[in-house]
Backbone bond lengths (Angstrom), bond angles and torsions (degrees), N, CA, C in turn:
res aa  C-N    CA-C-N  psi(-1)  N-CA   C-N-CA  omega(-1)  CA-C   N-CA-C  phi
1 X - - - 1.454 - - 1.524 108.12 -
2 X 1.401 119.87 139.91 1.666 124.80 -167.92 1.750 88.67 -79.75
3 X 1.539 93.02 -167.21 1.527 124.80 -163.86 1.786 88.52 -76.78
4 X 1.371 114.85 -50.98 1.675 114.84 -170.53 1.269 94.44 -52.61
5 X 1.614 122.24 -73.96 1.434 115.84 -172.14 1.459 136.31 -17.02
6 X 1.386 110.43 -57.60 1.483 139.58 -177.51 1.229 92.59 -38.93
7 X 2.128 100.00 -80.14 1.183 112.60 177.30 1.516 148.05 -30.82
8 X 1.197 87.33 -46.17 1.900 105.32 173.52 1.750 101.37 -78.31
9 X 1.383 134.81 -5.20 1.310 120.06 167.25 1.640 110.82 -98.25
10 X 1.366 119.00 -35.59 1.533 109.51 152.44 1.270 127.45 -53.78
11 X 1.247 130.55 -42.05 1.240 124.15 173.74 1.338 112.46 -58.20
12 X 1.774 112.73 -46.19 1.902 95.01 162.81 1.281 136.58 -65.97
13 X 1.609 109.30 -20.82 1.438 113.91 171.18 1.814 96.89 -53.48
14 X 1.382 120.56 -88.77 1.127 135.39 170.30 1.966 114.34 0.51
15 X 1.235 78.19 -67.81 1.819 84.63 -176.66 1.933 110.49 -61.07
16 X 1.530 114.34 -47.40 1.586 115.42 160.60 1.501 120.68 -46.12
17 X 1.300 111.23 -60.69 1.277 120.59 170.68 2.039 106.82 -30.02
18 X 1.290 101.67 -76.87 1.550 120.12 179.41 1.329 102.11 -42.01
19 X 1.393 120.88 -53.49 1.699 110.54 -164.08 1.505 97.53 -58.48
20 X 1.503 122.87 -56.42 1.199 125.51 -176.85 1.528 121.99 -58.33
21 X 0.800 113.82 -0.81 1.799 126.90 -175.09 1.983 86.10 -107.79
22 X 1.183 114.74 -46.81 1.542 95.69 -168.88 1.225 101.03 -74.35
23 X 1.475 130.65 -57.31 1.748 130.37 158.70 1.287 106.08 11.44
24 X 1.509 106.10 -100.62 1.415 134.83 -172.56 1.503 112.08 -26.86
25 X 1.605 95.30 -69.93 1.582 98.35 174.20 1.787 131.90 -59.96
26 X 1.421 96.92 -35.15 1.654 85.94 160.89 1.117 128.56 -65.07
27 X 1.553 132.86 -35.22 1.250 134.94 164.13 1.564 109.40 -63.91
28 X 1.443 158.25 -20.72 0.984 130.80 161.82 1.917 113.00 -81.87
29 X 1.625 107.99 2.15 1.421 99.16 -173.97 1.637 92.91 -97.58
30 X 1.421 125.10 -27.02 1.186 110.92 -166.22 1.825 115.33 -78.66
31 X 1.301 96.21 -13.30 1.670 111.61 152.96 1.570 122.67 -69.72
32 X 1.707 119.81 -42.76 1.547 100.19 177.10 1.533 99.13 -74.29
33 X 1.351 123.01 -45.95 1.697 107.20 178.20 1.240 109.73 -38.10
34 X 1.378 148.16 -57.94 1.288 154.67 -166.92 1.379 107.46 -41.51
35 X 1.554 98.17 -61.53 2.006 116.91 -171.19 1.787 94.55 -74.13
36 X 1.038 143.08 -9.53 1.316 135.33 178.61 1.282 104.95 -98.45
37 X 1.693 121.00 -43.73 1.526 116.36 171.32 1.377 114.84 -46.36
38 X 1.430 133.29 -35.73 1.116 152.15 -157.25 1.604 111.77 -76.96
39 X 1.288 100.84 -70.08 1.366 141.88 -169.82 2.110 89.74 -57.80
40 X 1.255 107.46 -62.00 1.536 97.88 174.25 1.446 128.35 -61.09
41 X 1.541 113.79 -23.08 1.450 125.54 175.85 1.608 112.66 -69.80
42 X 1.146 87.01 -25.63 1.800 100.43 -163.87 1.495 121.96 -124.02
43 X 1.140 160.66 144.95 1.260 157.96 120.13 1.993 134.53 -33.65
44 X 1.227 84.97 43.17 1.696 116.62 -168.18 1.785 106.43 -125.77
45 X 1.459 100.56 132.29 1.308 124.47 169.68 1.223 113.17 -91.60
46 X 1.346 148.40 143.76 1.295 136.92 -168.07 1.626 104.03 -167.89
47 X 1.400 87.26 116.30 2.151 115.20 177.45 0.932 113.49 -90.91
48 X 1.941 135.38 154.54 0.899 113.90 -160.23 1.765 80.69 -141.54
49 X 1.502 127.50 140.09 1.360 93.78 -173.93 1.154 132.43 128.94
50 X 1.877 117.15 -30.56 1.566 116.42 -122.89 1.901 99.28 -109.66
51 X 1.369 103.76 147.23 1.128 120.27 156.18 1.486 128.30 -131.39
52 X 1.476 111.04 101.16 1.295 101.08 175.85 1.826 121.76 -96.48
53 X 1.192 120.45 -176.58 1.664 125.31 -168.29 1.224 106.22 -133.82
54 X 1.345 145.54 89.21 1.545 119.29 155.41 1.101 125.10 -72.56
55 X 1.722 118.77 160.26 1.435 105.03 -152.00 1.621 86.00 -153.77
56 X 1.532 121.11 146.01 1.650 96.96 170.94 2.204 86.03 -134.85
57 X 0.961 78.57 143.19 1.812 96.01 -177.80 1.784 99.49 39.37
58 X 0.897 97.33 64.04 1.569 132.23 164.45 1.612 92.55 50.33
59 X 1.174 134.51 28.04 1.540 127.70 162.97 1.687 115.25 -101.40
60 X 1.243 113.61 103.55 1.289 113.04 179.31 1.991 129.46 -46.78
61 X 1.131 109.61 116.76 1.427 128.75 179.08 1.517 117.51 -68.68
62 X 1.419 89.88 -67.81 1.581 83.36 -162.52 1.673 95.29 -135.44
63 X 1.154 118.72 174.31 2.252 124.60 162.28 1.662 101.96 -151.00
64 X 1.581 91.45 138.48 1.348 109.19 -163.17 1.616 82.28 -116.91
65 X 1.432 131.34 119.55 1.428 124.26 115.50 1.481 144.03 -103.33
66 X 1.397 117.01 144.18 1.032 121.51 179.04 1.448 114.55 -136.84
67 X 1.690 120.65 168.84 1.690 114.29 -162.65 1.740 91.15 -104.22
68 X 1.384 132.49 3.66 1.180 140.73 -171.68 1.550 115.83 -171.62
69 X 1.114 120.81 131.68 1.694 138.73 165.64 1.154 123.84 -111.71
70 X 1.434 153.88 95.40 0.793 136.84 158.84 1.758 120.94 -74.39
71 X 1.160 128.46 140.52 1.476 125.07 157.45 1.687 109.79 -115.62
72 X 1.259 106.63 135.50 1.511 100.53 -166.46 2.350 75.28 -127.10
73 X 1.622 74.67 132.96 1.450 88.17 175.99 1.939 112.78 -109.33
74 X 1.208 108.46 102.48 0.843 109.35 -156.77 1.633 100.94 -133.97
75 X 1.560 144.84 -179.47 1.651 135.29 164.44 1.510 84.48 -50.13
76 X 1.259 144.26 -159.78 1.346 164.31 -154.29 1.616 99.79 -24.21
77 X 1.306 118.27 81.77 1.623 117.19 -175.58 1.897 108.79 -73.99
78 X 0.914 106.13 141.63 1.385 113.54 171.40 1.541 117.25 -139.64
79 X 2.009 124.52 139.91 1.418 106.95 175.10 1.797 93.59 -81.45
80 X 1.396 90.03 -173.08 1.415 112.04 -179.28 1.561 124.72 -151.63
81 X 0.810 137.20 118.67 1.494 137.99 177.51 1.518 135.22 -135.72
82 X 1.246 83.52 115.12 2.039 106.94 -135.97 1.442 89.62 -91.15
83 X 1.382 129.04 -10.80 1.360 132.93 171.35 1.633 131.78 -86.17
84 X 1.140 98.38 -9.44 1.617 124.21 -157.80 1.716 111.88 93.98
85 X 1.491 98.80 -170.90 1.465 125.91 171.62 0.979 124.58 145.39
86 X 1.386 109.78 146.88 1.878 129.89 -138.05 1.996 98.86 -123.84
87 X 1.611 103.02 103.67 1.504 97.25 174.13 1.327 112.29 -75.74
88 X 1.251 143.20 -173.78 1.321 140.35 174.68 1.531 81.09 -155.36
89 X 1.571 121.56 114.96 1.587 140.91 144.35 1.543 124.50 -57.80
90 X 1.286 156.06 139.41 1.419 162.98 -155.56 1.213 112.36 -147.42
91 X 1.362 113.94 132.12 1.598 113.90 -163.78 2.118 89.30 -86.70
92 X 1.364 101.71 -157.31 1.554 112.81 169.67 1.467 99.85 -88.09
93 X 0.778 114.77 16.40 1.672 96.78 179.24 1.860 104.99 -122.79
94 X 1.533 95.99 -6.53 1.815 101.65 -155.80 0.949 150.78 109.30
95 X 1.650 99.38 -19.55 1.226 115.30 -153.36 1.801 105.10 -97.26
96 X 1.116 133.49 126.12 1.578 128.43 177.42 1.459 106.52 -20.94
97 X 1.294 127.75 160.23 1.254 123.84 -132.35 2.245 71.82 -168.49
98 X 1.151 113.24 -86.30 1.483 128.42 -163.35 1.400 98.05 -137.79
99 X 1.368 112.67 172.61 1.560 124.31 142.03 1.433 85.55 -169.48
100 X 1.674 87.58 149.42 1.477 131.26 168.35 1.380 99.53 -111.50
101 X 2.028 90.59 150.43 1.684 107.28 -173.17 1.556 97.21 -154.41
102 X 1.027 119.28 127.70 1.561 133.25 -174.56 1.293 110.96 -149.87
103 X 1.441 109.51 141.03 1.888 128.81 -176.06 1.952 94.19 -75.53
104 X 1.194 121.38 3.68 1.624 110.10 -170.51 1.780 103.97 -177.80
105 X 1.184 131.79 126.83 1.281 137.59 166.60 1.731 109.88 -132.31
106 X 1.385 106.60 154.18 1.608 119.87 154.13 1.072 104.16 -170.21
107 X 1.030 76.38 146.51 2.015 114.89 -174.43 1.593 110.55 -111.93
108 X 1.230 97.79 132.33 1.680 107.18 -150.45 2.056 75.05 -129.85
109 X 2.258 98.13 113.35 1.398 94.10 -176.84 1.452 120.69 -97.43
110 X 1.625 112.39 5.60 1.331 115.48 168.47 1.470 118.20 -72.80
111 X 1.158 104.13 -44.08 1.472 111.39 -169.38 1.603 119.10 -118.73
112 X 1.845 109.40 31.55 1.091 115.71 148.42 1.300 126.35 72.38
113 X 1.739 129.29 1.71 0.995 170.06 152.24 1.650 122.66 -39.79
114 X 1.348 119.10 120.87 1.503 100.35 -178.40 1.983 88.48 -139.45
115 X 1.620 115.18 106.38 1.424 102.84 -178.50 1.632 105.79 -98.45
116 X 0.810 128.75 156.70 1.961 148.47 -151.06 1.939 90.02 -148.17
117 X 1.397 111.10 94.67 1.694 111.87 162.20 1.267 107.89 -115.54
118 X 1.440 121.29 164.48 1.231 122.67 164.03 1.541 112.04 85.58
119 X 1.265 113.24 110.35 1.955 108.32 -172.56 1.083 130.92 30.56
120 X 1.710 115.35 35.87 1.485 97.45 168.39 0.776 155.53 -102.02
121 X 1.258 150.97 122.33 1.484 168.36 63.21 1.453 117.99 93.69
122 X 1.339 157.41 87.73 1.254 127.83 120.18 1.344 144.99 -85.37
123 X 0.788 89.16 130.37 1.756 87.49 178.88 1.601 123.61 -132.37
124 X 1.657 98.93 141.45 1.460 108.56 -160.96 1.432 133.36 -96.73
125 X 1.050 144.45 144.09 1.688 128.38 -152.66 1.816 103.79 -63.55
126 X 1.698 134.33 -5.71 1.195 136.02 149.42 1.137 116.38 -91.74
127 X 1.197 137.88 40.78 1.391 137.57 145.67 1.540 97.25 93.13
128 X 1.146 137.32 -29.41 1.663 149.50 160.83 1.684 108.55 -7.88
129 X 1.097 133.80 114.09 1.673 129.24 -172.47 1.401 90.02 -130.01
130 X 1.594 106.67 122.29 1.542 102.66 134.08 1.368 143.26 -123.91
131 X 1.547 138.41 124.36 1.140 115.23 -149.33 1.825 99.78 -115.02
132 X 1.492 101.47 167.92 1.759 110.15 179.29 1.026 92.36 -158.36
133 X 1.572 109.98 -161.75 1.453 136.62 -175.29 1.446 108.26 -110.14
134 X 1.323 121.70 -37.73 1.204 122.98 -165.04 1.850 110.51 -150.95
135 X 1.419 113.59 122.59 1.171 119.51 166.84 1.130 119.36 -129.77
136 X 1.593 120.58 147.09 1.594 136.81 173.67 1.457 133.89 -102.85
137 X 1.256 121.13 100.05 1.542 98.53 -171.78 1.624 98.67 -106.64
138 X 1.689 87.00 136.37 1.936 92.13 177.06 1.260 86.35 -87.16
139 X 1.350 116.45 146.84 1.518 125.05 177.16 1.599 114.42 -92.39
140 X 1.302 95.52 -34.94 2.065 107.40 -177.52 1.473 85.07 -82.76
141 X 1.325 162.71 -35.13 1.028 127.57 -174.77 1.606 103.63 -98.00
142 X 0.871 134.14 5.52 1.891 150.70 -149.49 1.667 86.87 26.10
143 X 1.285 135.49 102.99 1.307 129.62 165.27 1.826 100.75 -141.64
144 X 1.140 113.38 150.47 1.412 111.03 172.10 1.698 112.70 -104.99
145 X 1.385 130.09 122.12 1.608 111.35 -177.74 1.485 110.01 -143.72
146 X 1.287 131.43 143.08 1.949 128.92 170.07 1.495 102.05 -123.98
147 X 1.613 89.68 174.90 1.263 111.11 -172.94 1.806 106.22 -114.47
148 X 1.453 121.23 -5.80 1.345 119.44 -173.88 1.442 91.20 -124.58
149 X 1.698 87.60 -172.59 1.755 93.04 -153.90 1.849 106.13 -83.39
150 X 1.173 132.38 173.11 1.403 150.18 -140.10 1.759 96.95 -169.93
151 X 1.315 78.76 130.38 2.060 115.26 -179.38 1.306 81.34 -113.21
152 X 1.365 121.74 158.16 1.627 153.81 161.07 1.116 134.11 -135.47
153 X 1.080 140.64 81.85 1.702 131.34 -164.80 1.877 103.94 -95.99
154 X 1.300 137.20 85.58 0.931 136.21 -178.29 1.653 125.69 -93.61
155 X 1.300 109.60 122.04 1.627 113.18 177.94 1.532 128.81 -51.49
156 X 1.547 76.85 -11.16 2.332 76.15 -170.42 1.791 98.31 -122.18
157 X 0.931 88.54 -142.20 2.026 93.12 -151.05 1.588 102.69 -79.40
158 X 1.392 121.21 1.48 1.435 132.38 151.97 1.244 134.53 -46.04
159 X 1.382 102.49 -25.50 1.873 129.53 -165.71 1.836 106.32 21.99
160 X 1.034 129.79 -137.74 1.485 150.63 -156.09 1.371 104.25 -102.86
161 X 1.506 130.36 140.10 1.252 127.27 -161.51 1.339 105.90 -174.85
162 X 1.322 113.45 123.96 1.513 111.10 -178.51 1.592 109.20 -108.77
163 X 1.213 140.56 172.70 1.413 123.18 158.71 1.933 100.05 -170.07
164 X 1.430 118.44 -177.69 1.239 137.91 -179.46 1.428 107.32 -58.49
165 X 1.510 103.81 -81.57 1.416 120.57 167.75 1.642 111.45 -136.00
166 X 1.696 96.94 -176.93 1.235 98.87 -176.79 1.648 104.44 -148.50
167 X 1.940 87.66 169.09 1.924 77.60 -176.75 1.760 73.02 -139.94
168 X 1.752 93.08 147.77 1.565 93.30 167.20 1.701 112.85 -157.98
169 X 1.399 115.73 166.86 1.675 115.03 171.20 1.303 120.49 -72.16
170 X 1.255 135.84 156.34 1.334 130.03 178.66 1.584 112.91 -40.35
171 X 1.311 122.03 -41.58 1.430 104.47 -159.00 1.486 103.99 -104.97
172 X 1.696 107.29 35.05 1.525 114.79 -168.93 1.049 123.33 18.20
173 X 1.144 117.81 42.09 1.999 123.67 155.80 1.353 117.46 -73.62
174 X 1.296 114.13 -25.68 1.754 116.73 -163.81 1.656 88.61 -124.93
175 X 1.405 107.45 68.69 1.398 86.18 153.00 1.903 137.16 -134.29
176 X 1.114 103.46 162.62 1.680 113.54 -155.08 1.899 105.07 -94.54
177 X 1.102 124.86 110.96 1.247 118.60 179.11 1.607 116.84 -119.71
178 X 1.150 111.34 132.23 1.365 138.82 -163.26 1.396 113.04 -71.43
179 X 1.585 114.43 100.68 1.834 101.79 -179.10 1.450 121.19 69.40
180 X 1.521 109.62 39.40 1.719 125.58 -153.51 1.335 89.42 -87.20
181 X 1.220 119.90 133.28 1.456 130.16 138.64 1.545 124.50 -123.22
182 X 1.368 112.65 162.83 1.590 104.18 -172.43 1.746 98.24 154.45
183 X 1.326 93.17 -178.92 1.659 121.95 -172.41 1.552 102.98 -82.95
184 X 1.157 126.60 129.32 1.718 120.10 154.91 1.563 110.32 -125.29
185 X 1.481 120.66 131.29 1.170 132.04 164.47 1.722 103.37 -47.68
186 X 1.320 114.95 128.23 1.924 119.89 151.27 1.228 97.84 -147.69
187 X 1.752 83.60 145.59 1.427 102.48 159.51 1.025 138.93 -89.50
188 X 1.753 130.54 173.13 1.060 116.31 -154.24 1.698 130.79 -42.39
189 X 0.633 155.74 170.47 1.447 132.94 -176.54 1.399 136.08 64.10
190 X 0.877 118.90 -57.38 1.416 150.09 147.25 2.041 113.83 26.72
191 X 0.611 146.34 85.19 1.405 125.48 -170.27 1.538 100.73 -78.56
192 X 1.666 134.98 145.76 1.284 137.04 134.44 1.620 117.80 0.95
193 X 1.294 139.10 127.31 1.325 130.14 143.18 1.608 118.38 -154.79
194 X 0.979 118.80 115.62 1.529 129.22 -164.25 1.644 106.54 -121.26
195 X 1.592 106.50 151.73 1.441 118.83 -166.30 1.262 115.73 -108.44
């Protein structure tokens, strides 16, 4: 192949290369336009990305990710995350503890509030899942509680359990369900007893 040849295939490398370089980059600009359209409409900060850690005397608690945060600073500021996001809880030892997973959360910081809508998820360091539509955690009392109905799939002598609503403690061991029906594992002998 002559000197043109060569040439005329770098120049297409070159020109592919470029289309794909402009690609790329318009799609991450047509996202900061987006977060700036936003950001001027509104009084909201907004991350894109985020993982945070709480930690108390340097032993990690809990990890929050999400693919978006908003914080809108406003009289009664609250974040928001219109994308979902999945906490992951840690016992004292490290070891997973829970995690929650929801299509939508906000956390409302006056009044101590953390709401979880949309597919959510718990699940327990024994494989234990319970899922709803909507969960509440009061934070000053650490309690978890809803107002719609709740599935339970539990590993221990709890078995399967459906109910209205529910109210429970952080590490959902003690919890109370509203109009419960469902399956419970007993053993032999065993009489029925439900809470």
């Amino acid at each position: 192949m002559g000197k043109l040849g060569r040439n005329t295939q770098f120049v297409r490398g070159y020109a592919l290369l470029g289309a794909l370089l402009i690609t790329a980059c318009e799609t991450d600009l047509k996202e900061v336009d987006r977060i700036a359209a936003i950001q001027a409409e509104e009084p909201v900060d907004i991350s894109l990305g985020i993982t945070v850690v709480y930690s108390d005397s340097a032993v990690v608690k809990a990890q929050m990710t999400a693919p978006e945060m908003r914080h809108y600073n406003i009289e009664e500021p609250y974040y928001e995350f219109q994308k979902g996001v999945t906490i992951v809880f840690y016992d004292e030892n490290g070891a997973e503890a829970q995690r929650i997973t929801s299509d939508y959360a906000i956390q409302k910081e006056t009044q101590e509030l953390i709401e979880f809508k949309g597919n959510v998820v718990i699940t327990l360091a024994d494989g234990s899942i319970i899922k709803t539509e909507e969960l509440i955690h009061d934070q000053k009392a650490n309690t978890f509680y809803n107002h719609v109905p709740i599935e339970a799939y539990f590993k221990d002598e709890r078995g399967n359990l459906m109910g209205t609503s529910f109210t429970s403690d952080a590490s959902f061991e003690d919890i109370v369900v509203q109009n419960m029906t469902g399956l419970r594992r007993l053993e032999d002998g065993q009489a029925p007893t439900f809470r």
